[in-house]
TIBAKE-993302 format. One record per residue (C-alpha): residue number from 0; x, y, z. Coordinates in Angstrom, 1 decimal. Layout:
N
<pt k="NUM" px="X" py="Y" pz="Z"/>
...
***
This chain:
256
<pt k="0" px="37.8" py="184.0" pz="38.6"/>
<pt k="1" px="35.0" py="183.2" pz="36.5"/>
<pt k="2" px="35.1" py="184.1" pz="33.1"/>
<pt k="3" px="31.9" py="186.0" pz="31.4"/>
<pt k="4" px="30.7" py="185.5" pz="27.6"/>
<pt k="5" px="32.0" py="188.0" pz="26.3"/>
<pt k="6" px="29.4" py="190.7" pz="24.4"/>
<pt k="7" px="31.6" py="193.6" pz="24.3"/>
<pt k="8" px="31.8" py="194.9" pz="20.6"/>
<pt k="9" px="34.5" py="197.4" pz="21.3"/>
<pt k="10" px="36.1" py="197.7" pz="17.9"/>
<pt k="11" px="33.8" py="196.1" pz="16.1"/>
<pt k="12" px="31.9" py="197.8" pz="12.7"/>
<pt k="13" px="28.3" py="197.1" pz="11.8"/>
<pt k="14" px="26.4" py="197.7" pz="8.9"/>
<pt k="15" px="22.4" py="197.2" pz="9.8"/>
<pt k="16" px="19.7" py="197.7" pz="6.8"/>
<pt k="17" px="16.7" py="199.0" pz="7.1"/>
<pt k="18" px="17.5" py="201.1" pz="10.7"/>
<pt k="19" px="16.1" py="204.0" pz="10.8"/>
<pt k="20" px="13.2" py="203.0" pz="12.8"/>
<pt k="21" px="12.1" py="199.6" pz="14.6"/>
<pt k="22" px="13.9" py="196.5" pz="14.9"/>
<pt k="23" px="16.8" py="197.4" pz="12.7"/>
<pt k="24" px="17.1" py="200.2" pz="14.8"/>
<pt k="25" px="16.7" py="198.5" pz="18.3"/>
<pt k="26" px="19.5" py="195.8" pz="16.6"/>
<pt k="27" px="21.5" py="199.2" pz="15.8"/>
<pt k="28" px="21.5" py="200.6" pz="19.3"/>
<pt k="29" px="22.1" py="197.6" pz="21.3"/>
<pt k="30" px="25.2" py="196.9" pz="18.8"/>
<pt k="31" px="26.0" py="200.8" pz="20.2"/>
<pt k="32" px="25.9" py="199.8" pz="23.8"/>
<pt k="33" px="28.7" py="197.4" pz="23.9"/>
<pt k="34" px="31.0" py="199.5" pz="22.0"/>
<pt k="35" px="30.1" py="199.0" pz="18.3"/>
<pt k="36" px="30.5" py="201.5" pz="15.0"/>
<pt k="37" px="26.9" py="201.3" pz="13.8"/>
<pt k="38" px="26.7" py="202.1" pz="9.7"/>
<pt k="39" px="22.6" py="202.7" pz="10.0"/>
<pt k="40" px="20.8" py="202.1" pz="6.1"/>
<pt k="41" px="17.5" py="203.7" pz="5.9"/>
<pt k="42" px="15.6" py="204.1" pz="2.2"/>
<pt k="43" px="15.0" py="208.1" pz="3.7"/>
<pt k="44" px="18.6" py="208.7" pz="4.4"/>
<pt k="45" px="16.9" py="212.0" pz="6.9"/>
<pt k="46" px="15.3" py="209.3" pz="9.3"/>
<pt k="47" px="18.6" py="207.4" pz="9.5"/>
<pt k="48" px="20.6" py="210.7" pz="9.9"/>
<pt k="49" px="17.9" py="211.8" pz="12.9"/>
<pt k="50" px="18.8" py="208.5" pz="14.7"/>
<pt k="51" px="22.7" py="208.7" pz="14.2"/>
<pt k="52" px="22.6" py="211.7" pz="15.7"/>
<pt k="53" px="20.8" py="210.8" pz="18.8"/>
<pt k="54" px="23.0" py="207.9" pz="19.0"/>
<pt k="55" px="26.3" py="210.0" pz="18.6"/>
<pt k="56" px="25.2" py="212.6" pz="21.0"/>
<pt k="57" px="25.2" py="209.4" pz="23.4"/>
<pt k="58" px="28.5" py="209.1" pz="23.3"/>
<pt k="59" px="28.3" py="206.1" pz="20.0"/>
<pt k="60" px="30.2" py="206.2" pz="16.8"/>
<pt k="61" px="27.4" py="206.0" pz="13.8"/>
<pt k="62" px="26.9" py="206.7" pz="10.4"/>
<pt k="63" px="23.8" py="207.2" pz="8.2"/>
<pt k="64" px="23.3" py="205.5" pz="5.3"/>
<pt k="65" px="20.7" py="205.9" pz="2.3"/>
<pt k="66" px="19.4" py="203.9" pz="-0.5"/>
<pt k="67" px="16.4" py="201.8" pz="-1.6"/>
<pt k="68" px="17.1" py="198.1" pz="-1.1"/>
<pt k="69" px="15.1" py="197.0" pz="-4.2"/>
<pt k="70" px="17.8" py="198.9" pz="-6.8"/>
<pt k="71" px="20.4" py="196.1" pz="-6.6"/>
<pt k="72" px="22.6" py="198.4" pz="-8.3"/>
<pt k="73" px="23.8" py="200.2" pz="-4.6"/>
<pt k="74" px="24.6" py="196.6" pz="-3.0"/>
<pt k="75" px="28.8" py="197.8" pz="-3.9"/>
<pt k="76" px="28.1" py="201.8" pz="-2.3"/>
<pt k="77" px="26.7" py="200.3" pz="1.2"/>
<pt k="78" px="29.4" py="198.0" pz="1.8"/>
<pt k="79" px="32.1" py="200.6" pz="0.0"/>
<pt k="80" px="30.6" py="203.5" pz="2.3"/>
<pt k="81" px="30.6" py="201.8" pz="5.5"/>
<pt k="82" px="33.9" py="201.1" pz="4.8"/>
<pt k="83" px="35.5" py="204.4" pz="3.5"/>
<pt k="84" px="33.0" py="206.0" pz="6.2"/>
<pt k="85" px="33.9" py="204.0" pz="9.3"/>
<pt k="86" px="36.8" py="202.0" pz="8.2"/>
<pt k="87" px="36.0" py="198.8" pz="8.3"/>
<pt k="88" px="33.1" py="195.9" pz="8.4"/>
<pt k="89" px="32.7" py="193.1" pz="10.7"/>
<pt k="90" px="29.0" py="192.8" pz="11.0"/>
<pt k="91" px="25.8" py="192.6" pz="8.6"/>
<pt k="92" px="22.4" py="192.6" pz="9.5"/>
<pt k="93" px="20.2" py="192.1" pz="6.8"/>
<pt k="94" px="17.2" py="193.6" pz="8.4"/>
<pt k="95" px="15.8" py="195.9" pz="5.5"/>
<pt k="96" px="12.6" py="194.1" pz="4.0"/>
<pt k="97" px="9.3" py="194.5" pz="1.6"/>
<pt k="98" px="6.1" py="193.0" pz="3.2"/>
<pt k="99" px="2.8" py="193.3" pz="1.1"/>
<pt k="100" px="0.1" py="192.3" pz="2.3"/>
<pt k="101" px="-2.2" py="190.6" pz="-0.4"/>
<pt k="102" px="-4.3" py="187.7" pz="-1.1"/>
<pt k="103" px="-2.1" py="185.0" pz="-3.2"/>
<pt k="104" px="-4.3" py="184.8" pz="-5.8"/>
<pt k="105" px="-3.8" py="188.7" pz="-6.5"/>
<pt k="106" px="-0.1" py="188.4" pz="-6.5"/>
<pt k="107" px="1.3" py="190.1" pz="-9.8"/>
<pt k="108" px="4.7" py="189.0" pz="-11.2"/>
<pt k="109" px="6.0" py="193.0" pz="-9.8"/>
<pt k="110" px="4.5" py="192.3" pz="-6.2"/>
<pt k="111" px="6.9" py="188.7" pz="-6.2"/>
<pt k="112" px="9.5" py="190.5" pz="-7.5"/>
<pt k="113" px="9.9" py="193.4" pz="-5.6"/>
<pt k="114" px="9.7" py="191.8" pz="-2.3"/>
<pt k="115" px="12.3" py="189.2" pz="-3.8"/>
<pt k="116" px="15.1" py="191.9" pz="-4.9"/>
<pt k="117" px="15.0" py="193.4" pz="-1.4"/>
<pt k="118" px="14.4" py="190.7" pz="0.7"/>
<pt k="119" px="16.6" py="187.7" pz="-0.8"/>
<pt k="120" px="18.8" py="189.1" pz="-3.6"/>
<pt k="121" px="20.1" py="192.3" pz="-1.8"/>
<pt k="122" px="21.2" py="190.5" pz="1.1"/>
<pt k="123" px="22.5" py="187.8" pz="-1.0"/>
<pt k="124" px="24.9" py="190.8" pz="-3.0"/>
<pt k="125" px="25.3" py="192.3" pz="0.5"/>
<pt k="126" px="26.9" py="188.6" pz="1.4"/>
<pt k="127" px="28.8" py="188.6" pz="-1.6"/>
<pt k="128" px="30.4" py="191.5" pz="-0.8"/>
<pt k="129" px="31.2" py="191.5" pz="3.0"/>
<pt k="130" px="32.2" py="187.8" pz="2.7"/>
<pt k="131" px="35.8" py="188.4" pz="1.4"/>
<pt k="132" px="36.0" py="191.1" pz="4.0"/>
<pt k="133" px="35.7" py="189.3" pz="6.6"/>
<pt k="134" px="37.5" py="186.2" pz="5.4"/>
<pt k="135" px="40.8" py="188.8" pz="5.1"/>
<pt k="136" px="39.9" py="189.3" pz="9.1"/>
<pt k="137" px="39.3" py="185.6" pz="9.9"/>
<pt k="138" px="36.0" py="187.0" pz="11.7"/>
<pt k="139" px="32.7" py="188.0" pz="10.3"/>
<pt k="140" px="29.1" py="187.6" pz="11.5"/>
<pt k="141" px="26.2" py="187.9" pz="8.9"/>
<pt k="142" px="22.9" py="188.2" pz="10.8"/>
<pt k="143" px="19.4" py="187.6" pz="8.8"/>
<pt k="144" px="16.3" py="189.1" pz="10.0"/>
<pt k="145" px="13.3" py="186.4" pz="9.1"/>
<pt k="146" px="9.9" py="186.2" pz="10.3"/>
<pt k="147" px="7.5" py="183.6" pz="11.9"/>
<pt k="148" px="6.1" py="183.5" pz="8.3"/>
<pt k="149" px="8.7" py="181.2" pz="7.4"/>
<pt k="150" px="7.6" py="178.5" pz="9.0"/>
<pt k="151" px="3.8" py="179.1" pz="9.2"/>
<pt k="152" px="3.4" py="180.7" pz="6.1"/>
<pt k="153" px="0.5" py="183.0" pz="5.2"/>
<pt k="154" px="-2.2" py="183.0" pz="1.9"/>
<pt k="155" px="-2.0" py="187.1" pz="2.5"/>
<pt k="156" px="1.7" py="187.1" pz="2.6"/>
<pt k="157" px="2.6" py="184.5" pz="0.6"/>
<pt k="158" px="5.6" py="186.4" pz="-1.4"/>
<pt k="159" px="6.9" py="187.9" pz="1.8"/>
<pt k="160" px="6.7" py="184.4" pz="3.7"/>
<pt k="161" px="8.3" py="182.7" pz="0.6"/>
<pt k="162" px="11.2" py="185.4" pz="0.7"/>
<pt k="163" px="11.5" py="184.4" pz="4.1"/>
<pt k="164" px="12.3" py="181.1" pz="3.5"/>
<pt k="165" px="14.7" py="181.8" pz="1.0"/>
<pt k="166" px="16.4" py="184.0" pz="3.5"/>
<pt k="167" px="17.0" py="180.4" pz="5.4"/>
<pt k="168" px="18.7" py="178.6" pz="2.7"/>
<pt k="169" px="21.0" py="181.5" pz="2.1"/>
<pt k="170" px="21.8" py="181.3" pz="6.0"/>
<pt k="171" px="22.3" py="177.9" pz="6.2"/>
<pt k="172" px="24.4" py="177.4" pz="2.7"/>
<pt k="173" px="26.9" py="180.3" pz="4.0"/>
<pt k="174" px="27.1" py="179.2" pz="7.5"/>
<pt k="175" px="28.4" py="175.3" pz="6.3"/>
<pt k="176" px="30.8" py="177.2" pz="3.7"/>
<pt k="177" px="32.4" py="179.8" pz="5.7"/>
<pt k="178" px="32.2" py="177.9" pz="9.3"/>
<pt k="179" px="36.1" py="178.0" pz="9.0"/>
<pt k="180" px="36.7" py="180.9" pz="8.2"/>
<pt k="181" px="35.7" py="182.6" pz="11.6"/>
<pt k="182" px="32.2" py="183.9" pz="10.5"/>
<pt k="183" px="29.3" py="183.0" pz="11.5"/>
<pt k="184" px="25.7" py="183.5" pz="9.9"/>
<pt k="185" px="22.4" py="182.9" pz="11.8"/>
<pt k="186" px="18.7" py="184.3" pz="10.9"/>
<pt k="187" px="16.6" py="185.9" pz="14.0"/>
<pt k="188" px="13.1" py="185.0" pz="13.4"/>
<pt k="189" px="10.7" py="187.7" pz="14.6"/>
<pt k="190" px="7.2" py="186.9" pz="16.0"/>
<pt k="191" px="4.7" py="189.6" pz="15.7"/>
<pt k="192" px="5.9" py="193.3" pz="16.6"/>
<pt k="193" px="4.8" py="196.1" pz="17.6"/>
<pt k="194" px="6.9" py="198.1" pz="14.9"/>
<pt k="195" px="5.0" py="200.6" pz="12.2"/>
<pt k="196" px="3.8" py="197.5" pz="9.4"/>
<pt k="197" px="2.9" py="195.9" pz="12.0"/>
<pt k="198" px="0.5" py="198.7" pz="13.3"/>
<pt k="199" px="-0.8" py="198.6" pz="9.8"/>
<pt k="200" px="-1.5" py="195.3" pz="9.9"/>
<pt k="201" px="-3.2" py="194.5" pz="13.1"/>
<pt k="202" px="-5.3" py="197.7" pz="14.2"/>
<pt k="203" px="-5.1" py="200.1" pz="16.7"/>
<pt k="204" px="-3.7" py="199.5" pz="20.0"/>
<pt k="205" px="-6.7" py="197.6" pz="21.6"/>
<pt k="206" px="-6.7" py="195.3" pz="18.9"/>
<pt k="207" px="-2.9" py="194.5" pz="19.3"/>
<pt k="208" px="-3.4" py="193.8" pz="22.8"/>
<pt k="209" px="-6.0" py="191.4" pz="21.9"/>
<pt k="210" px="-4.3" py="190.1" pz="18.8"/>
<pt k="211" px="-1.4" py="189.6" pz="21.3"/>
<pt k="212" px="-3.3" py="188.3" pz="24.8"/>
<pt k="213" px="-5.4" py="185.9" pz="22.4"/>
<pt k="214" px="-2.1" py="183.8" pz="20.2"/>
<pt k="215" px="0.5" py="184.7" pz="21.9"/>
<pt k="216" px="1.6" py="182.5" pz="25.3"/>
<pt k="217" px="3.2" py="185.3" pz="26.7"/>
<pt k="218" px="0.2" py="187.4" pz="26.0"/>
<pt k="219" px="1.6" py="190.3" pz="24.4"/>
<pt k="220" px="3.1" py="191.5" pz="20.8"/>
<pt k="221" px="6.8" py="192.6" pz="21.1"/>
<pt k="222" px="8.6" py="195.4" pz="21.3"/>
<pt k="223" px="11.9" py="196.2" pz="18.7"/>
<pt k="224" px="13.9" py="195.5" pz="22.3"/>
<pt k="225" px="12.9" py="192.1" pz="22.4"/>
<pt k="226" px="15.3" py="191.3" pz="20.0"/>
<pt k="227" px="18.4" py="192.7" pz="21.4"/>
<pt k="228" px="19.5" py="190.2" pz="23.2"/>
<pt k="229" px="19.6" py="187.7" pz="20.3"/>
<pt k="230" px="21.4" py="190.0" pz="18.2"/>
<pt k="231" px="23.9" py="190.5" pz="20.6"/>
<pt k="232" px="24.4" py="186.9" pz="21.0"/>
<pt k="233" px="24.8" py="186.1" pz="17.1"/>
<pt k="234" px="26.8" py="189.7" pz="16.3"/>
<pt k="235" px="29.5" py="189.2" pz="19.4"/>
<pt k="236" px="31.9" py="187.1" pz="20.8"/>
<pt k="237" px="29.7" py="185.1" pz="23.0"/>
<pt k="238" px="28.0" py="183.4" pz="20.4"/>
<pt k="239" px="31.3" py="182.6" pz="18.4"/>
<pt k="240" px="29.9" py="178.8" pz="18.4"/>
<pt k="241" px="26.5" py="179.3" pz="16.9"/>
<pt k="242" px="26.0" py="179.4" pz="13.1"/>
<pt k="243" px="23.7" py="178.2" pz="10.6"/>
<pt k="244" px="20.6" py="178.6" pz="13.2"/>
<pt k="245" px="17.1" py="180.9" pz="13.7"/>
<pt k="246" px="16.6" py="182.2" pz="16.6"/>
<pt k="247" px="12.5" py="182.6" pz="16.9"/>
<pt k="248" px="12.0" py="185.4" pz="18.7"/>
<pt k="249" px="8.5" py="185.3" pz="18.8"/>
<pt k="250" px="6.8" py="185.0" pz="22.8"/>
<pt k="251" px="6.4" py="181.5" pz="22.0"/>
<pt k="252" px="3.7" py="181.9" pz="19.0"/>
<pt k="253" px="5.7" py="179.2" pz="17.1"/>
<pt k="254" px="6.3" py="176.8" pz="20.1"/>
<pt k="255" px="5.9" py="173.1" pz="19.4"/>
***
């Protein structure tokens, strides 16, 4: 008999931020599909009830979680509620993020520092706090959501990108430190997607297509589903041996 990687989550409790809509959400339901407790965090606590709904009435186990990721303060209640909620954590996915788009030169000190408090020092107290967790279980995966701006960089979202890269270091720092300890901790880089910011930021449909059919080598933007597979990988059994990595899921936009 040949053995299959194994991507059943049956068991399993997640904690996804920033899941109420888009890739979060996509992340949320393919965790659902193979048998996994979903704890979704939404900064409108009704959108994230709406989709826990849907997903119970499909037979998953879910629970809807509120709170704005840039009040450090509620880093304790999202990992205590998923806990007293679901009983028990086994998965984060730091998905929840600030993207602004403005010039550098414009940048104010509150821009920076918004975007940092959700998008580095949130998941950072998230970390803190899963961490011992999961080192009690002797299994743990931490996921980070990054972005192609990491590694290209971008003069009109030079605070996002920057965050971004932070987001690396505190994936790679945790993945050497708790490699024996049974968790792992990887970043999936997203390309450009076609999720609501990024409807904002490139135009109407026509101009996405273009946007996508022009840079993009498999000639289209992608769809929150794209990066299901990934986070399946990274979040399950089956990718048990990878840590300290980013995927870039992306159509091939940062090929080299």
């Amino acid at each position: 008999m040949i053995e299959s990687p194994n991507f059943r989550m049956d068991g399993r409790i997640a904690l996804i931020t920033g899941a109420g809509r888009g890739i979060g959400l996509a992340i949320a339901r393919a965790l659902a599909s193979v048998g996994c407790t979903v704890a979704i965090q939404d900064i409108n606590h009704d959108v994230a009830a709406a989709e826990v709904e849907k997903l119970r009435a499909a037979g998953a186990k879910a629970h809807a979680i509120g709170g704005d990721l840039t009040d450090l303060s509620i880093a304790e209640r999202l990992i205590n509620e998923t806990m007293n909620a679901l009983g028990g954590l086994h998965v984060l996915v730091n998905n929840g993020s600030i993207q602004q788009t403005k010039h550098w030169a414009e940048i104010t000190v509150e821009d920076a520092e918004r975007q940092h408090r959700a998008n580095v020092m949130m998941p950072l107290l998230l970390c803190q706090r899963a961490v011992p967790i999961f080192k009690r279980q002797a299994w743990g995966r931490i996921v980070n959501i990054g972005s192609v701006q990491q590694r290209s960089g971008n003069a009109r979202m030079l605070a996002y990108s920057m965050t971004k890269g932070a987001l690396v270091h505190l994936t790679t720092a945790l993945a050497k430190d708790l490699a024996r300890d049974g968790i792992t901790v990887n970043t999936i880089a997203p390309g450009w997607f076609n999720t609501l910011r990024n409807r904002e930021h490139l135009g109407d449909p026509e101009r996405r297509r273009e946007a996508g059919e022009r840079h993009i080598p498999m000639g289209r933007i992608g769809e929150p589903g794209d990066v299901a597979g990934a986070a399946l990988l990274l979040c399950s059994d089956a990718g048990a041996y990878i840590t300290g990595q980013t995927i870039f899921v992306d159509g091939g936009l940062t090929a080299q």
